[in-house]
N, C-alpha and C positions, 0 to 999 in steps of 0.2 A: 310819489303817490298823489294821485289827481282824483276831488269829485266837487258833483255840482248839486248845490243844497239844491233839495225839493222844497214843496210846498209845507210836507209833514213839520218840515225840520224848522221852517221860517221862526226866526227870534231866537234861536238857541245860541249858547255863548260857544265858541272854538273851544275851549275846554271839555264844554261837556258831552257838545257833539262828539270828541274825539272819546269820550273816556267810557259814555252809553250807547254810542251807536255804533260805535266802531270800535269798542273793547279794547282800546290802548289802557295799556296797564299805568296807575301812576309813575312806576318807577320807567320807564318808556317816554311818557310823557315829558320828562324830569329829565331825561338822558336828550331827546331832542333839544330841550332849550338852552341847557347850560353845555351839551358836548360838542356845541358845534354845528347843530342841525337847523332846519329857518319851518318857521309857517307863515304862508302866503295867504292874503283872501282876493281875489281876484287881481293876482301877481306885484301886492302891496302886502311887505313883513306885515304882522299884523300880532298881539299878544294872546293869551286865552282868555280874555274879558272881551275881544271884539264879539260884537254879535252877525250872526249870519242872517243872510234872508235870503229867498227863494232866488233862485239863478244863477246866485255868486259860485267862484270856481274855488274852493280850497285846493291848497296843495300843500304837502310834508313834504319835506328834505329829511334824508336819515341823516344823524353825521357818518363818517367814515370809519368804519368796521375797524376794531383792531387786534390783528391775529398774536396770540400766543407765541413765545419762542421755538416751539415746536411746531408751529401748525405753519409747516411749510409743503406748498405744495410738492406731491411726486407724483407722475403718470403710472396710473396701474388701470388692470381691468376693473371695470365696475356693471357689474348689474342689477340695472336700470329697470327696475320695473314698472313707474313712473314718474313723470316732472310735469309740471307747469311753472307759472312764476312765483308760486309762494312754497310748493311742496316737492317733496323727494325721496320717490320710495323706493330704496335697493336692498335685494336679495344678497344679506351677507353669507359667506359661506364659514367655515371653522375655521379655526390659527389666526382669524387678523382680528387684531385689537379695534375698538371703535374710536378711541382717541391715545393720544402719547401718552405716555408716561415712563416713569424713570427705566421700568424695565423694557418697554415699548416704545423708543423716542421716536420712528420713524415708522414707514408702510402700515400707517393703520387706514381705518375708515375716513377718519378725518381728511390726513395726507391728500389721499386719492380725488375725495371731494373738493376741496380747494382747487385740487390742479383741474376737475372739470369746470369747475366756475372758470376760474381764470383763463380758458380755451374760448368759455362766452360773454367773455367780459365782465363778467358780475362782480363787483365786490365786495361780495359778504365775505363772511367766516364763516365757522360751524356750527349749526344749531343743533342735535341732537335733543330730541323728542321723546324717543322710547329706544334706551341705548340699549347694545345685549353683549352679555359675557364674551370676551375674545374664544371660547370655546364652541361658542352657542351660535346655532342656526339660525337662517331666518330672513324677516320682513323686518326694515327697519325703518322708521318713519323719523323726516328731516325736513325741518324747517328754513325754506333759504334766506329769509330776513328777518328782523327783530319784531318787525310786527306779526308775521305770523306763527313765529317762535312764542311771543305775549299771549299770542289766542291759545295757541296749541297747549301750552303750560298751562293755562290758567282748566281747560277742558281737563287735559290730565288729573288736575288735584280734583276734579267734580265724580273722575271715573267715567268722562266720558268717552277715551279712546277706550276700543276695548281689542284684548289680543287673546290668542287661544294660541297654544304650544302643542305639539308632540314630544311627552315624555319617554325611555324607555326604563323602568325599575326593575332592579332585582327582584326575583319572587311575584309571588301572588297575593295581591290584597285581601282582605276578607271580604268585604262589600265590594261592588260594581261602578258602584257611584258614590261620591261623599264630600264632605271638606275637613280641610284642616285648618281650625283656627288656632294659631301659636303665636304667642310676639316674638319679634327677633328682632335680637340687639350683636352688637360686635362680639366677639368671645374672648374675654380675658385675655391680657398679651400676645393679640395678633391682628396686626395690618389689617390683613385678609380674610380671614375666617368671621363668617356669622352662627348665632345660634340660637336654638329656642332658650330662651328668660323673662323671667317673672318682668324685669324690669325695664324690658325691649319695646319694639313702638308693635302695634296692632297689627297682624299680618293672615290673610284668608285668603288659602287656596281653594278651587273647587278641581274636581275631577272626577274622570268617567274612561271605564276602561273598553278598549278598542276592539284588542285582542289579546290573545296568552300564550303560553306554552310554557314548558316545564318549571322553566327555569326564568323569566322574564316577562313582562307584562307593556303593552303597549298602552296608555293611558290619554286622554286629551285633555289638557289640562289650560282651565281659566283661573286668572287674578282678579282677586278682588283689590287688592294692593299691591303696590309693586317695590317691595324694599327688597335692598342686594341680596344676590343669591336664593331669594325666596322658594322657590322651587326644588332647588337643590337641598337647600334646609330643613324643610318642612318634608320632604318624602323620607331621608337619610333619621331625622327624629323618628319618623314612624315608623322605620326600623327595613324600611325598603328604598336604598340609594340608589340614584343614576346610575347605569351602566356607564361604565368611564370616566365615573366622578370620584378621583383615588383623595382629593381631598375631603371628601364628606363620607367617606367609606366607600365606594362603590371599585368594581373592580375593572381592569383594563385589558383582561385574557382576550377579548375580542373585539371591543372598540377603544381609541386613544384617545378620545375627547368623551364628555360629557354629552352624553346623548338627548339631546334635547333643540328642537328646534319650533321657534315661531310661524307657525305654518297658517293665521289668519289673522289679520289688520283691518279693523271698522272705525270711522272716525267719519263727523263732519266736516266736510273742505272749510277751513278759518275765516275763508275770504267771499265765497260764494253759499256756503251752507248747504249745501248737495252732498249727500249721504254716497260714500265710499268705503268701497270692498276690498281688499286684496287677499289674495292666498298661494302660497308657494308650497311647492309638494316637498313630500318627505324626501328626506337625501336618502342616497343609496346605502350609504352604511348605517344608517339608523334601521335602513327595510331589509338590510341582508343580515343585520343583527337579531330580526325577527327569524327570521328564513333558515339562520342557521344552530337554532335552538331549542 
């Protein structure tokens, strides 16, 4: 990563330029110096006490990415619905996991990502930004290096990315529009399962319904927070579950996944700060789920 102080910046120390103006996280900062990585001021190693002055060319070295046991590249389909050098937005579709895991060690989102880096030479690993349920639709936002993983993370905990869902729940709400504010914490001996408790972290859904019909409801549904399962949780508490979601109560008579898909992505680009849109339409079995009820 290459830049050339300006005028503004003249007399600032390499630390601070890197940590105020360029939002390197300290723990980034910290992983450059000791894992291996160099800072240059006009192609002379240089510490975070040098000071800059107008003209001079900083430059960062990352050290060298290191991928998990699992995160081995494999070619699969991927779509793409944007990249540059710092960002990665693809349209996940249902059944593939976003990262390995014990029960998932291979063909998830990760996997596939790696193998397209590694086609362009990059050597990152996976940043994952705004992960989504292996059931769950959608727009997913991925950061392809640690710096703009630092930005993207640090926006995250402010609430500045922001994403809206297409939920589909059993029944009919009462209201049109509303939120659900519940904590949810893990639930009592189980891995997997969350649920609303007194003793959980702070969790606020909003939503707005689409459309309806007898038996189902189409809803658009924003995070104010994003802890696991939150959506899934907070509708099934309110006594109207996901279609397809058999682990929160919801039924699977006509859909087999968890009917819910991330269907808009708004964030600032990390590196240039130009205000970005994305939106992916409803899958077909979410819209034929409508259609046939």
């Amino acid at each position: 990563m290459h830049w050339v102080i300006t005028k503004q910046h003249d007399g600032q120390a390499v630390g601070h330029y890197l940590q105020h103006e360029l939002s390197f996280s300290k723990r980034l900062i910290k992983h450059i110096i000791h894992g291996g990585g160099d800072i240059r001021v006009n192609q002379q190693r240089q510490t975070l006490r040098c000071t800059l002055h107008e003209g001079d060319a900083l430059t960062v070295t990352f050290p060298a990415e290191r991928k998990g046991s699992h995160m081995v590249p494999e070619t699969m389909p991927l779509d793409i619905v944007y990249e540059d050098d710092a960002v990665l937005i693809l349209h996940k579709p249902a059944g593939i996991a976003s990262i390995p895991s014990r029960l998932h060690s291979s063909g998830t989102i990760a996997n596939g990502v790696l193998a397209h880096y590694e086609k362009q030479g990059l050597p990152y690993t996976f940043h994952v930004v705004t992960r989504l349920d292996r059931q769950t639709s959608g727009l997913m936002l991925i950061a392809k290096h640690r710096w703009s993983h630092s930005m993207l993370s640090h926006m995250q905990k402010k609430g500045s990315i922001w994403r809206a869902y297409y939920a589909v729940i059993e029944g009919n709400p009462e209201q049109e529009k509303g939120s659900i504010c519940k904590p949810i914490g893990r639930k009592k001996d189980s891995i997997i399962e969350r649920t609303v408790t007194t003793d959980g972290k702070h969790a606020e859904t909003h939503y707005e319904v689409v459309d309806t019909s007898s038996s189902h409801t189409l809803v658009d549904v924003r995070l104010e927070t994003g802890r696991t399962h939150q959506i899934r949780v907070h509708f099934s508490h309110m006594g109207h579950p996901l279609a397809g979601d058999d682990l929160y109560g919801g039924s699977t008579d006509r859909v087999i996944r968890q009917a819910l898909h991330c269907h808009q992505l708004q964030f600032d680009h990390p590196i240039t700060g130009a205000p970005m849109c994305f939106t992916a339409a409803i899958p077909s079995d979410i819209s034929q789920l409508m259609q046939t009820t």
